[in-house]
C-alpha positions as CSV (number, residue, x, y, z in Angstrom):
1,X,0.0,0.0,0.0
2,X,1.5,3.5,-1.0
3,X,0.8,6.2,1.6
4,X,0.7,9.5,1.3
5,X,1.2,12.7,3.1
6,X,-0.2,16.0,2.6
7,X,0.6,19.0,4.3
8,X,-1.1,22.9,3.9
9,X,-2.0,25.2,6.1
10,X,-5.0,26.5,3.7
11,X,-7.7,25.0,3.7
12,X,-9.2,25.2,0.1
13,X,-5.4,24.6,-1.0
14,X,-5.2,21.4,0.8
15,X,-8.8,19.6,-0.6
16,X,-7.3,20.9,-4.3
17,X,-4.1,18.7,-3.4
18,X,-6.3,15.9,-1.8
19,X,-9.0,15.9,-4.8
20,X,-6.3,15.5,-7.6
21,X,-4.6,12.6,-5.4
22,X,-7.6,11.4,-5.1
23,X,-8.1,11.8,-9.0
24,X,-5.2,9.7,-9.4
25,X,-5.7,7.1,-7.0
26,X,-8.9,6.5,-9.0
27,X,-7.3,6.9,-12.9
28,X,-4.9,4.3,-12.0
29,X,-6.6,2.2,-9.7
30,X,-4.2,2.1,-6.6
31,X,-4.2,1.0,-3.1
32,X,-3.6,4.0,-1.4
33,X,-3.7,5.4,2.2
34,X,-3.7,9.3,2.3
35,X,-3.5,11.5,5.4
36,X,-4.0,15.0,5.6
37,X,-2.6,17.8,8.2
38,X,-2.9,21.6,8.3
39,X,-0.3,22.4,10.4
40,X,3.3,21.0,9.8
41,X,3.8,20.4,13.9
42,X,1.0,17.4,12.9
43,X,3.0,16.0,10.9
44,X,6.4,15.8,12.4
45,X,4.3,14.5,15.3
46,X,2.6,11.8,13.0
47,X,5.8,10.8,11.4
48,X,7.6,10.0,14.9
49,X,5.6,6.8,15.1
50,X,4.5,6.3,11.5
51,X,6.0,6.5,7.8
52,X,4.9,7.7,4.6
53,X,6.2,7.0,1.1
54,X,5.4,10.0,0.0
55,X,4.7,13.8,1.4
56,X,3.2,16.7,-0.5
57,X,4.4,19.3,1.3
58,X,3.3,22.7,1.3
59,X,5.9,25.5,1.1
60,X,4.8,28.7,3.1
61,X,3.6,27.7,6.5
62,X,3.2,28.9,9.7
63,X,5.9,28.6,12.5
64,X,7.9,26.1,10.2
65,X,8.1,26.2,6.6
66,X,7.6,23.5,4.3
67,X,11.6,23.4,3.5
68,X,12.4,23.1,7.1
69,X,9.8,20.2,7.1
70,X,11.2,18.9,4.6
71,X,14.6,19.1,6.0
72,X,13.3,16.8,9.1
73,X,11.4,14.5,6.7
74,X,14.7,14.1,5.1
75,X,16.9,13.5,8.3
76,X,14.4,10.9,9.2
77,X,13.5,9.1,6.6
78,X,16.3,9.0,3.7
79,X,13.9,7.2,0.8
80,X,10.8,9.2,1.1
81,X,9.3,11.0,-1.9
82,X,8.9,14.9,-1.0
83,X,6.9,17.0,-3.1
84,X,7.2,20.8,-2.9
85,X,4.1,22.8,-4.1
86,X,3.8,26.5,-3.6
87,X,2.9,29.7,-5.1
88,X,6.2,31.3,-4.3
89,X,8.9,29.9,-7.0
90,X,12.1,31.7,-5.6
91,X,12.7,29.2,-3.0
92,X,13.0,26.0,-5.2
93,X,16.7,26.3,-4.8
94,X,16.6,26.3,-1.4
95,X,14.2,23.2,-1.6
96,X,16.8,21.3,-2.8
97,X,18.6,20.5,0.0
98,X,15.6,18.5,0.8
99,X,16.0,16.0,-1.9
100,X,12.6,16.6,-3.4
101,X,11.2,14.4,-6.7
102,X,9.8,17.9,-7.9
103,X,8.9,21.4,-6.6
104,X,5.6,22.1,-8.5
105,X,4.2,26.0,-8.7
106,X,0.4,26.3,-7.9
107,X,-2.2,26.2,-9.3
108,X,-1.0,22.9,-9.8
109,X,-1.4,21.7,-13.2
110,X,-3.2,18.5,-13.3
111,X,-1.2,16.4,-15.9
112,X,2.1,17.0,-14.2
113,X,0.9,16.5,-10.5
114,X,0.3,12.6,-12.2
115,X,3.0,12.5,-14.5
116,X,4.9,13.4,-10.5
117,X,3.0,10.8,-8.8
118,X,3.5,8.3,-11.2
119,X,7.5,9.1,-10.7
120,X,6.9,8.3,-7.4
121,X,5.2,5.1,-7.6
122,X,8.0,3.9,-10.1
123,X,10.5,4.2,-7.2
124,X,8.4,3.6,-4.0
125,X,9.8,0.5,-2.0
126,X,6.8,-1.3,-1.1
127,X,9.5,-4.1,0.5
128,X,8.4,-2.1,4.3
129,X,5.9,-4.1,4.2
130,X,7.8,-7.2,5.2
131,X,7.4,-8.4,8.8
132,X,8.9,-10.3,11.2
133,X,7.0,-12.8,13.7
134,X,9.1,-12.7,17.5
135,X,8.0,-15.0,20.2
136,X,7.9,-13.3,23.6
137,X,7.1,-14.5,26.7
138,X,3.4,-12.9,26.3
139,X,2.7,-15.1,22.9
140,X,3.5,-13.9,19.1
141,X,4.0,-10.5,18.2
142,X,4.5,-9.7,14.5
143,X,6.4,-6.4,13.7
144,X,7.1,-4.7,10.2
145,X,11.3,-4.3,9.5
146,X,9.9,-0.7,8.5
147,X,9.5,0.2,12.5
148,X,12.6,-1.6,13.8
149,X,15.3,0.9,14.5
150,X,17.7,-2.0,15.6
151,X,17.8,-5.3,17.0
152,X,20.3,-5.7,19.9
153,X,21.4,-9.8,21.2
154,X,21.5,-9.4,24.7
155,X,21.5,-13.0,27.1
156,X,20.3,-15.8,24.7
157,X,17.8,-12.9,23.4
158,X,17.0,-9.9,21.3
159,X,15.5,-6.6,22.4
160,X,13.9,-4.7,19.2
161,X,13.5,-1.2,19.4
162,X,10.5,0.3,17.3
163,X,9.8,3.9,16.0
164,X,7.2,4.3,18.3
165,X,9.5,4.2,21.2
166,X,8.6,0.2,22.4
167,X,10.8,-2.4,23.3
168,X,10.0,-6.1,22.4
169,X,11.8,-8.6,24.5
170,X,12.5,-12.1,22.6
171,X,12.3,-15.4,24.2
172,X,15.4,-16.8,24.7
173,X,16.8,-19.0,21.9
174,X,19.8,-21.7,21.4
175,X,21.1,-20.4,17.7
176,X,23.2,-17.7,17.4
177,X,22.2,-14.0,16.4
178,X,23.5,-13.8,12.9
179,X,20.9,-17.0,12.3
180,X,18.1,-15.8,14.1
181,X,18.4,-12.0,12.4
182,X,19.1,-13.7,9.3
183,X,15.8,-13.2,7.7
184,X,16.1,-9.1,8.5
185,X,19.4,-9.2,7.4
186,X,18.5,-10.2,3.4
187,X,16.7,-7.0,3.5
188,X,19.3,-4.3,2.1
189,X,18.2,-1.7,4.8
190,X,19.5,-3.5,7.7
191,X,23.6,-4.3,8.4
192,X,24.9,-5.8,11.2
193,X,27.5,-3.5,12.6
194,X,28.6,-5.7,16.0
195,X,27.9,-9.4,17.1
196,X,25.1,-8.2,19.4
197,X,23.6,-5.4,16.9
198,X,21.6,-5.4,13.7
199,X,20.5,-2.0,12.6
200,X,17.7,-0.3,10.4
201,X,20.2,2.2,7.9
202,X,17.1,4.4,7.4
203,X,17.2,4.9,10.9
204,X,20.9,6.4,10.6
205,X,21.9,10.0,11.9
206,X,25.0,9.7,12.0
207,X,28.2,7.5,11.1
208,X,31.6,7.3,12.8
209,X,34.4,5.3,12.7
210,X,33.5,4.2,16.5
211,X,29.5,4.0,16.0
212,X,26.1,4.9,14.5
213,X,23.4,7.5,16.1
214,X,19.7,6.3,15.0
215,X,16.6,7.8,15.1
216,X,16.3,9.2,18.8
217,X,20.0,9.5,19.8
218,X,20.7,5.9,20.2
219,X,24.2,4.8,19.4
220,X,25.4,1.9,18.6
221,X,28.8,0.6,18.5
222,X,30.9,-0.8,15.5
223,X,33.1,-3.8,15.9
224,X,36.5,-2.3,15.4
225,X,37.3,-5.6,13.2
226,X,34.1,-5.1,11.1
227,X,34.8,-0.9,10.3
228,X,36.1,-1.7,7.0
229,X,33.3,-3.9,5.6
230,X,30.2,-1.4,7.8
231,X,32.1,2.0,5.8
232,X,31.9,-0.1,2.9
233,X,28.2,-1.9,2.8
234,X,26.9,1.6,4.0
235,X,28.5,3.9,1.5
236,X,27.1,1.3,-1.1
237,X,23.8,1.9,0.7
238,X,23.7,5.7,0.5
239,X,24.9,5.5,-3.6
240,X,22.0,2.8,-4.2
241,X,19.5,4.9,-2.9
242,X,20.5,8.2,-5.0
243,X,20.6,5.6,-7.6
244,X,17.2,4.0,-7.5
């Protein structure tokens, strides 16, 4: 399911973006989940505990503009689709920095708003919708790779920290961690950096010879042994997404 953002602070500007989405959805026949917000403070406070594939972002908004949103979407999520729409054209350099698939002056014209969407269908990774299935003591709980920010082997067990700020405590298990994370590790967005830790790389801040910084200011260390092939598989990460 692609899912969408959109964000304006006027109201008659937002249903125009949400009626020619909608327009879309329909032409093209697509299983779609849209969410609207008129104030950008809703949607940094949506996105701390949910995703989006793509966000149609107003630019001239109250308190914090649409680049600056942007900006966050981008430090947060590094394989979103950000769409810039506006009635002010001078900023679209400045939008830039953003990453954004377009920048799109209003009144939006209708044939390249879906010639835009249909860019961003082309390259929307619909792989976070894989799950996993953990056994904890309180039965089976089944989590999408999407929301894990890492996995971390800890006594015969594996604490997964989500985007929504919970912990989920493994039973114990016999194998060893690269075999039971092996399944989340075929997926190209998460690396094993240490024996005890698997990380999410669209969950990276920051990246040091010594460690990562994920989403929320937890670090986690990098095998000193390992450094070599983590700088390596990581840099490849960042090039294949500005690639895809």
């Amino acid at each position: 399911m692609l899912r969408i953002a959109i964000c304006d602070d006027m109201a008659d500007e937002l249903q125009i973006l949400l009626s020619l989405t909608n327009q879309y959805i329909s032409t093209y026949h697509l299983n779609v989940d849209v969410k609207e917000f008129t104030h950008p403070d809703q949607l940094l406070t949506a996105i701390i505990i949910e995703s989006f594939h793509l966000y149609i972002l107003d630019v001239v908004m109250p308190m914090i503009s649409g680049l600056e949103l942007g900006k966050e979407i981008r430090r947060l999520d590094q394989e979103a689709q950000i769409i810039f729409v506006t009635t002010e054209p001078q900023f679209a350099l400045q939008a830039y920095a953003a990453n954004p698939i377009n920048y799109l002056i209003k009144p939006i014209q209708r044939q390249q708003f879906f010639d835009t969407l249909t860019l961003v269908v082309s390259k929307a990774d619909f792989a976070d919708e894989q799950t996993f299935a953990v056994k904890t003591a309180e039965g089976l709980r089944v989590i999408r790779l999407r929301d894990i920010i890492c996995c971390e082997y800890r006594c015969h067990a594996v604490i997964f920290s989500l985007t929504n700020g919970e912990e989920i405590l493994s039973r114990t298990f016999r194998e060893n961690f690269s075999n039971y994370a092996s399944t989340i590790l075929k997926d190209r967005h998460f690396l094993q950096c240490h024996s005890s830790f698997v990380i999410n790389l669209r969950r990276v801040e920051r990246f040091t010879k010594e460690n990562f910084t994920l989403t929320g200011g937890k670090m986690i260390p990098i095998a000193a042994k390992q450094y070599p092939t983590v700088r390596d598989t990581y840099m490849d990460y960042l090039t294949g997404i500005g690639n895809r």
